[in-house]
N, C-alpha and C positions, 0 to 999 in steps of 0.2 A: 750308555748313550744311545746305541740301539731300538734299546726298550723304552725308552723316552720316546723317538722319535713315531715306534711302531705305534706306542699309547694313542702318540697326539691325533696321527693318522686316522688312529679305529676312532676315535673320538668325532672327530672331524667328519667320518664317512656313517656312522649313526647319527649325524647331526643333519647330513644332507638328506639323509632317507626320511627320518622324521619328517623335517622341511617337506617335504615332498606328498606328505598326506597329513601335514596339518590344515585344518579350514583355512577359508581365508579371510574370516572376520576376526583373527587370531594372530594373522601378520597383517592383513590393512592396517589402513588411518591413520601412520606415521603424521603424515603431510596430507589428507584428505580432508577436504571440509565441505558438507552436506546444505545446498539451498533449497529449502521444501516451501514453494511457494503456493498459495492460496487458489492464485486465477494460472491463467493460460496468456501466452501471449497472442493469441489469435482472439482474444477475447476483451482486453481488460487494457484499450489505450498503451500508450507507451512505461506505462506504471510498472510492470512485472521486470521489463527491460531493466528499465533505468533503475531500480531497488539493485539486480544483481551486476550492474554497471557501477553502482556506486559500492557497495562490498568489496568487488576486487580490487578499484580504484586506491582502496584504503591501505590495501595489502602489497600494492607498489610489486616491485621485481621480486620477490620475498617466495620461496617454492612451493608455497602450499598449492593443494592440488583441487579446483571445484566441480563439485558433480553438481547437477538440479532436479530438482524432479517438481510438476505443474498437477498440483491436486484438480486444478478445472472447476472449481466449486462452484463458479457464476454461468457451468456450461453443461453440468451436469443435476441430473434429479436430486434430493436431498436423500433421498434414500439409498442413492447410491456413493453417499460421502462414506461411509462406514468402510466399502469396499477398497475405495481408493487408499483412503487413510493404511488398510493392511498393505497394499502395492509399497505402499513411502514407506512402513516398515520393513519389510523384508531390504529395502536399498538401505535403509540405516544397518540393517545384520550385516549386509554382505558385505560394506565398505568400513563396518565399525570408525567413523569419521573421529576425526580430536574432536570435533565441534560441528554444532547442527544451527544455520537459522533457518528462522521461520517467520514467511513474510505474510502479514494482515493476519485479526483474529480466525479463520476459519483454521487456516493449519496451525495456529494455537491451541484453537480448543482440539481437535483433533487427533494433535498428535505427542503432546505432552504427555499426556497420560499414556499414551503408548511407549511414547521414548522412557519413559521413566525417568531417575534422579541420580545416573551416574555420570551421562554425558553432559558438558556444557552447552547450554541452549540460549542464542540470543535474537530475538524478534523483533520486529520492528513493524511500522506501518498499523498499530493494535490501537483500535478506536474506541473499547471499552474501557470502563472505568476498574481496574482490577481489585480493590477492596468491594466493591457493588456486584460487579459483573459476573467477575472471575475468582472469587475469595479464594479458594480450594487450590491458586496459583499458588497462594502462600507457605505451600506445605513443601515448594519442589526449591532447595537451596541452589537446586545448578541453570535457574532461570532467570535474566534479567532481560533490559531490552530496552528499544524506542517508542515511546509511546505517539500515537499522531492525533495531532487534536484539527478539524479542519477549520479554516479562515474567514467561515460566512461573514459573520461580521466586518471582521477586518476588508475582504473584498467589497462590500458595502460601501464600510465610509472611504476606502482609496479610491474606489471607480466616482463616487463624488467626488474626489480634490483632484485625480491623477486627472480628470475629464473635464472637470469644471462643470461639472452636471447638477441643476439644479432640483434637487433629487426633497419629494412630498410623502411619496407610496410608494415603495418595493413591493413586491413578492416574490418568496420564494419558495419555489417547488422543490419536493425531494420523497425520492423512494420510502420505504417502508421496511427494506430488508434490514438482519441484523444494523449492518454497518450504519442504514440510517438512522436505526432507532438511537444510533449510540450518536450521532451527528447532533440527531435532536437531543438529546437528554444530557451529553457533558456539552455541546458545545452550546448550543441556545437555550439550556435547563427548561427541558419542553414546555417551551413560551410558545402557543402559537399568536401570538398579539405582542410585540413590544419597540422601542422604540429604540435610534440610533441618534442622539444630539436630538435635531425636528424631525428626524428621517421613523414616519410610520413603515412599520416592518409586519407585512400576513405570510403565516407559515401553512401551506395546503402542502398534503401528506397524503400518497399513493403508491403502490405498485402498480397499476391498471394506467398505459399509454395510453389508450383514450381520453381517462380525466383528464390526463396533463396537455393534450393536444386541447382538449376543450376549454380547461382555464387559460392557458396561452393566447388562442384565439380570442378569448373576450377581454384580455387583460387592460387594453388603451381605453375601451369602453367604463373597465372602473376605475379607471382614474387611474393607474399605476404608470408610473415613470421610466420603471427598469425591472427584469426578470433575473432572479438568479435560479439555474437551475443544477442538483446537483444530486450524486446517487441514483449514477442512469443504472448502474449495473444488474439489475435485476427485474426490469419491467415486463411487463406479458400484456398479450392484449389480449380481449375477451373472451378469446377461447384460450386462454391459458400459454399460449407459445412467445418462447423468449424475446426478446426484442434487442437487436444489435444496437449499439450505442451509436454506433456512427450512423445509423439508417434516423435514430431521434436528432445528433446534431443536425445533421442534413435538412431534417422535415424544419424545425425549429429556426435553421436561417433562411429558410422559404418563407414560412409564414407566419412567424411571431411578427404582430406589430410591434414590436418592443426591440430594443438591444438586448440582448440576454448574454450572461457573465456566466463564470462557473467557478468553483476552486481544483478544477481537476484538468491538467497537462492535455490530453489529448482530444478534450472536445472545443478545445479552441484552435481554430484555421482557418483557412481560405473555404466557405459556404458550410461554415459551422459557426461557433460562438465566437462571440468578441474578445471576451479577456477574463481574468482575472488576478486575484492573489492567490496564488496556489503553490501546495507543499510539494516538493519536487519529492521524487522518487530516488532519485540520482542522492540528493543530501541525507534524503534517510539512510539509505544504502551506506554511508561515508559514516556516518555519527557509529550504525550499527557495527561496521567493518574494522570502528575504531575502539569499543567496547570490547571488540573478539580479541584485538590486539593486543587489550589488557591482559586479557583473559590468556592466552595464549604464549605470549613473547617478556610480560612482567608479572607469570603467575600471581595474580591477583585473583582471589577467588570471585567467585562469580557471585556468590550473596554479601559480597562487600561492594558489589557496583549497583548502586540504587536505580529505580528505573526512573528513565530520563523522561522528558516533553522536548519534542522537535516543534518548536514553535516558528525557527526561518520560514519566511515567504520568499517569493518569487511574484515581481509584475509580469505577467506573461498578457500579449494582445496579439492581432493576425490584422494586419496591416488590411488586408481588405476588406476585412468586418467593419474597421475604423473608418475607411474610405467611404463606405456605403451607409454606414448612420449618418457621415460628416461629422466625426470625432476627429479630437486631436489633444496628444497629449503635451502636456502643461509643462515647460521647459524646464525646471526644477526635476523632475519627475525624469528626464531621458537618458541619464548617464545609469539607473534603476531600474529599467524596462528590457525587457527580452521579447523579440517577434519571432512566430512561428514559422514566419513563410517572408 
């Protein structure tokens, strides 16, 4: 009995020492889960927030444990993505996470391939078309995700009915970056010319804040009715330096003749844009938070959960935008509407 006890002892006490100079990517990530987000929140509207607001939301009182880390990719050279992207790895070594996501295509492409094909990886916010875009996704089993498709259109024809706006000529402006190329090509299947019902729809395409101040300013002059503008994230002006999104809402509700919409949360407010239909961050964040759920809580593997389309909208409008065109929305329409301010 003795020798029993003495056993369990030694046993016990080589277990604590080991313990004690094993790594610690070797006992992590019981309960760790890894947010590797694309932008910064000092950069990127209330988008970055509300994606990792809605993940945890999913995950209710439940113990799991979240770290973040903010690749800055809309704030940073491209040349310096390479660097970043090693930073978010070494956090994936040291916390070895159950599960990693990854918000918009940048820390997609990124970091997949770093992470490799053991951990579970679920993404969300991804504007590319992945048999087109991203083929070579197909090879990793432990990756599925939300995919986001944006609501040009749909903002269009609601800002017609929610408004009663008798809407001839749109245009709409938008960036040039990845993200827009993908805006354009799955969601308006790079139409620059086409129609909504009678509603003519011109698609002008820039990264350069000057053009966009310049077609803005002429836009009542050709005829157009309503501006949408959208894929602020990455504009430069002529000598090349980034342009703050909220410095273009700001300019934009000073001196567009036009009412101007958007599909993105945080450049509609008070002496920004008036409204739109837009994909909330928050909902991604929930759909993606409820994927991991699967993934996590009803071992379901992760190449048996297909990738999804977050198609919910959001009427989102900023009461004083509405005030100052002399808008007003459509009673049918007000129990569906959310105001900024």
């Amino acid at each position: 009995m003795r020798k029993s006890c003495a056993l369990a002892l030694r046993v016990l006490q080589i277990f604590i020492v080991l313990s004690l100079y094993m790594p610690v990517s070797s006992i992590a990530g019981v309960n760790d889960l890894l947010i590797i987000h694309s932008y910064g929140r000092h950069g990127s509207f209330s988008w970055v927030d509300d994606q990792a607001k809605g993940i945890k939301s999913a995950f209710g009182k439940t113990n799991y444990k979240f770290h973040e880390f903010e690749l800055n990719t809309k704030s940073i050279p491209e040349t310096q993505f390479g660097e970043k992207a090693k930073e978010a790895y070494e956090v994936v070594n040291r916390l070895n996470p159950r599960l990693v996501f990854l918000t918009d295509d940048n820390a997609l492409m990124l970091m997949v391939p770093q992470i490799g094909k053991e951990i579970p990886i679920v993404f969300m916010g991804v504007n590319g078309n992945i048999r087109f875009d991203y083929p070579w996704l197909l090879e990793y089993p432990n990756v599925t995700g939300i995919l986001e498709r944006p609501l040009i259109k749909r903002t269009i024809y609601q800002m017609k009915d929610a408004l009663s706006l008798d809407l001839k000529k749109v245009m709409v402006i938008m960036g040039t970056s990845p993200t827009g190329e993908a805006f354009f090509k799955n969601d308006l299947n790079e139409q620059e010319h086409f129609k909504i019902v009678r509603i003519n729809v011109d698609v002008r395409r820039s990264d350069n804040i000057d053009r966009w101040y310049s077609w803005i300013k002429t836009s009542k002059k050709e005829g157009y009715d309503i501006l949408i503008a959208t894929n602020f994230y990455a504009l430069v002006s002529s000598k090349g330096n980034k342009i703050n999104v909220d410095e273009v809402s700001s300019w934009i509700s000073k001196n567009s003749p036009l009412p101007t919409f958007s599909v993105h949360t945080g450049v509609v407010g008070k002496d920004k844009l008036v409204g739109g239909m837009i994909i909330s961050g928050l909902h991604m964040g929930e759909a993606a938070g409820q994927v991991a759920l699967d993934i996590l809580e009803k071992s379901i593997k992760t190449n048996a959960i297909p990738y999804k389309t977050l198609e919910r909208g959001q009427l989102i409008f900023s009461k004083q935008q509405l005030a100052k065109w002399k808008l007003s929305i459509g009673k049918k329409y007000l129990g569906n509407v959310s105001f900024v301010e």
